[in-house]
C-alpha positions in Angstrom: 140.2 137.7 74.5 136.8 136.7 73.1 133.6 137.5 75.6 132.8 134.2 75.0 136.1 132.3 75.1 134.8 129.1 77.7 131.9 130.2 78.2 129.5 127.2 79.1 125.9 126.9 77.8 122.9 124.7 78.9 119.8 124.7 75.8 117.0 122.6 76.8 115.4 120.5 74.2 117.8 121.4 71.8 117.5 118.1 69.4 115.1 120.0 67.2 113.5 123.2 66.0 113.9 126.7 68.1 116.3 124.9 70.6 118.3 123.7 67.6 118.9 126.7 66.1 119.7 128.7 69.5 122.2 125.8 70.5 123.7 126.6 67.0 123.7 130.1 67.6 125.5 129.7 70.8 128.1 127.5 69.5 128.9 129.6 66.5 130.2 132.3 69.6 133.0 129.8 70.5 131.3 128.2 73.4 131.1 124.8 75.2 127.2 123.6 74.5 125.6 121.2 76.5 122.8 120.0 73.8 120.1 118.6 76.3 117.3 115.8 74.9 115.1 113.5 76.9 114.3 110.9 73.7 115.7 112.2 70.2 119.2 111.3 70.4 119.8 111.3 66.7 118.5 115.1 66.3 120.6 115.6 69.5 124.1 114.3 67.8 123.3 116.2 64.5 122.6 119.4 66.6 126.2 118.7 68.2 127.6 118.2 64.7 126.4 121.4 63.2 128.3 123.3 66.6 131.3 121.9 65.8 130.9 122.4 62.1 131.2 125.8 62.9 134.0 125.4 65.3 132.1 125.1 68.6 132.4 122.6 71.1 129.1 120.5 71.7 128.2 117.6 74.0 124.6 115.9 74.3 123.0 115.4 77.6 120.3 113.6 77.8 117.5 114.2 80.6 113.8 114.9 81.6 113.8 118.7 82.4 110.0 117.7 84.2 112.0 115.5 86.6 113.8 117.2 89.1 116.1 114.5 89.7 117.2 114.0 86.7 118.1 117.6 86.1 119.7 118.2 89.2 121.9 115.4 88.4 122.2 116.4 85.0 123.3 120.4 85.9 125.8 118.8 88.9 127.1 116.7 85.7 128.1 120.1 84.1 129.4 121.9 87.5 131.2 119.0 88.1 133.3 119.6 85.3 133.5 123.0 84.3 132.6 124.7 88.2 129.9 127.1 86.0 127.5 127.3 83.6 127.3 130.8 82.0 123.9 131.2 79.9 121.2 128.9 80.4 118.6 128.8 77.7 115.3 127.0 78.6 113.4 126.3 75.7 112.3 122.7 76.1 108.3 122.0 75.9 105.6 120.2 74.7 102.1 120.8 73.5 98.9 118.6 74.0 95.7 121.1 72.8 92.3 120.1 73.9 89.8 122.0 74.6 89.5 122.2 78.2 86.1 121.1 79.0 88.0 117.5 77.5 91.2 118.0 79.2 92.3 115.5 81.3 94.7 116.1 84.3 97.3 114.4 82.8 97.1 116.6 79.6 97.7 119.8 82.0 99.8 118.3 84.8 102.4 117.1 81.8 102.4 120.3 80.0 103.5 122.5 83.2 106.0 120.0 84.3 107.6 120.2 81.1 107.1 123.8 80.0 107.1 125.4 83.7 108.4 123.0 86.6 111.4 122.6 84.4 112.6 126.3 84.4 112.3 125.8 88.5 114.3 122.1 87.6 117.2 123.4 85.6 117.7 126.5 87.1 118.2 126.1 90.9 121.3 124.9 91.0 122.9 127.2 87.8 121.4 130.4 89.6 123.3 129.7 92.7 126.3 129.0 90.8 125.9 132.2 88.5 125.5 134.5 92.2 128.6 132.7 93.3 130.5 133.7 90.0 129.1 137.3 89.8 127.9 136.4 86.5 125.3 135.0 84.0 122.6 134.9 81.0 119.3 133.4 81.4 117.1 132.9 78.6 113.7 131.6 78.8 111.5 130.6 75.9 107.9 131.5 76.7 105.0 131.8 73.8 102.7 134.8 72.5 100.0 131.7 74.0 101.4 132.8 77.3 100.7 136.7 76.9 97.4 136.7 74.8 96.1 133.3 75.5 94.9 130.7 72.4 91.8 128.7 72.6 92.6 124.9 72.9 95.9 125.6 74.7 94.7 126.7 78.4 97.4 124.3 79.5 100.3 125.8 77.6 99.5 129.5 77.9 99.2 128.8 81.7 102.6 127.9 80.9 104.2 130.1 78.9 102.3 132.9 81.3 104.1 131.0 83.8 107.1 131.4 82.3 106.7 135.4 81.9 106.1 135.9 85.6 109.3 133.8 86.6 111.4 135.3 84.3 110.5 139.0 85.7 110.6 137.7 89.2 113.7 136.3 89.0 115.5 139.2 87.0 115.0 141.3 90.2 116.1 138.8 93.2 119.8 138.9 91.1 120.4 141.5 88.6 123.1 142.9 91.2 125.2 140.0 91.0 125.6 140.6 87.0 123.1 138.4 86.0 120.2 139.3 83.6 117.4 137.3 83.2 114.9 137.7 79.9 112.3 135.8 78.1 111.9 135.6 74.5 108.3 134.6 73.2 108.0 133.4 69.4 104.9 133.5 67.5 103.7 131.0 64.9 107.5 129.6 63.9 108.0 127.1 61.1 108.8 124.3 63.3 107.1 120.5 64.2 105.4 122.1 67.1 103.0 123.8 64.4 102.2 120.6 63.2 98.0 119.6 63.1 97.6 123.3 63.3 95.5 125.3 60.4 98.5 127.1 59.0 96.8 129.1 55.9 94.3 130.6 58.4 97.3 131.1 61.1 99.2 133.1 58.3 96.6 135.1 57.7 96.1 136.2 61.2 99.8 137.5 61.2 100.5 141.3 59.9 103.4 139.7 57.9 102.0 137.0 56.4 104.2 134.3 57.2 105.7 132.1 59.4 108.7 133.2 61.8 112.5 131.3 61.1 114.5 129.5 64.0 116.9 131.5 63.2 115.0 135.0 63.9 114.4 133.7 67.1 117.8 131.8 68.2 119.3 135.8 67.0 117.6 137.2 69.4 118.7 135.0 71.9 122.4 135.2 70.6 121.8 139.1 71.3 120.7 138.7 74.6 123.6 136.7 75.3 126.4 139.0 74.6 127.8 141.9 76.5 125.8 144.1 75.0 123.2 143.2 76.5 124.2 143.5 79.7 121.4 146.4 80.6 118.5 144.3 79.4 116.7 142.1 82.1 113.3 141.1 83.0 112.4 142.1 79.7 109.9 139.7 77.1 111.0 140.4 73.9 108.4 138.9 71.1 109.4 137.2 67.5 105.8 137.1 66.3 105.5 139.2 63.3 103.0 141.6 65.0 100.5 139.3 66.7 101.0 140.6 69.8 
């Protein structure tokens, strides 16, 4: 039998970009994918239609990750159905770069709820379930901003640092149970969430000289994933081109 034959996945902010492309990924493998969004519906439906264009099984969810209702709801939703969710990727977040002498505490507080409360949101209730079942692949996204820190972005490398120390936490309350826990953190990756930033002097920062791909991130997470990685946990594995 497959590994992943009904195996059920949960991608955060999956309509677009890195979540995309790891929701695609994941589907490719033969799983169920629950595509999550808040407002992009339309990038959430084509994200479903590229999973099933590979022969996956896809089905949008729409919810605020930042609201712990709505994602409780949302994960019961899925246990309701299928009694388990095997890998959880949480990739979903936002940016909002000031300078934080002008930052207001609107710009910070929405920037951890969405990059940071939600990993504590969407994860409760699937890590409980995984401990039950003896089994389970967590993935969170974090950000070189959250290891080396970028001027402008205090809010989201407070985040993504956030993000790091959950992730290595975590990993060691329930790698008995089968269960491994890792964080991948992308560099500068051609995606929207680049846009507004100076990209010819970001490319020249980067020992490769270019941009990362989705897809050289979502492989990773494919990787991490599978079986064979079974012995890898609390680890946070960069896609960065040598920034960091």
């Amino acid at each position: 039998m497959n590994e992943n034959s009904e195996q059920i996945v949960l991608v955060t902010g999956a309509s677009k970009g890195i979540g995309q492309a790891i929701a695609v990924e994941l589907g490719q493998k033969g799983r169920v994918v629950y595509v999550n969004f808040q407002t992009d519906k339309k990038g959430a439906l084509e994200t479903c239609k590229l999973i099933e264009k590979n022969g996956g099984i896809a089905k949008a969810l729409q919810f605020d990750v930042s609201n712990a209702k709505e994602s409780e709801q949302a994960v019961n939703s899925i246990l309701k159905t299928h009694e388990k969710v095997d890998i959880l990727v949480n990739n979903a977040g936002i940016r909002n770069d000031k300078l934080m002498a002008f930052m207001q505490e609107s710009d910070w507080k929405n920037v951890l709820d969405t990059n940071l409360a939600s990993f504590f949101n969407v994860s409760k209730l699937i890590v409980k379930n995984m401990i039950t079942k003896r089994f389970g692949r967590i993935v969170n996204i974090s950000s070189t901003a959250g290891q080396v820190g970028n001027a402008g972005q205090v809010n989201y490398s407070a985040a993504k640092a956030g993000i790091i120390g959950a992730t290595k936490a975590l990993a060691k309350e329930i790698a008995k149970r089968n269960i491994t826990v890792n964080a991948v953190s992308p560099g500068f990756i051609d995606t929207g969430m680049l846009d507004g930033m100076p990209l010819d002097e970001i490319t020249k920062m980067i020992p490769c000289a270019r941009l990362g791909t989705v897809e050289e991130v979502s492989a990773l997470v494919g990787f991490l994933c599978s079986n064979q990685a079974s012995y890898i946990t609390g680890q946070v594995i960069g896609v960065n081109g040598g920034v960091a």
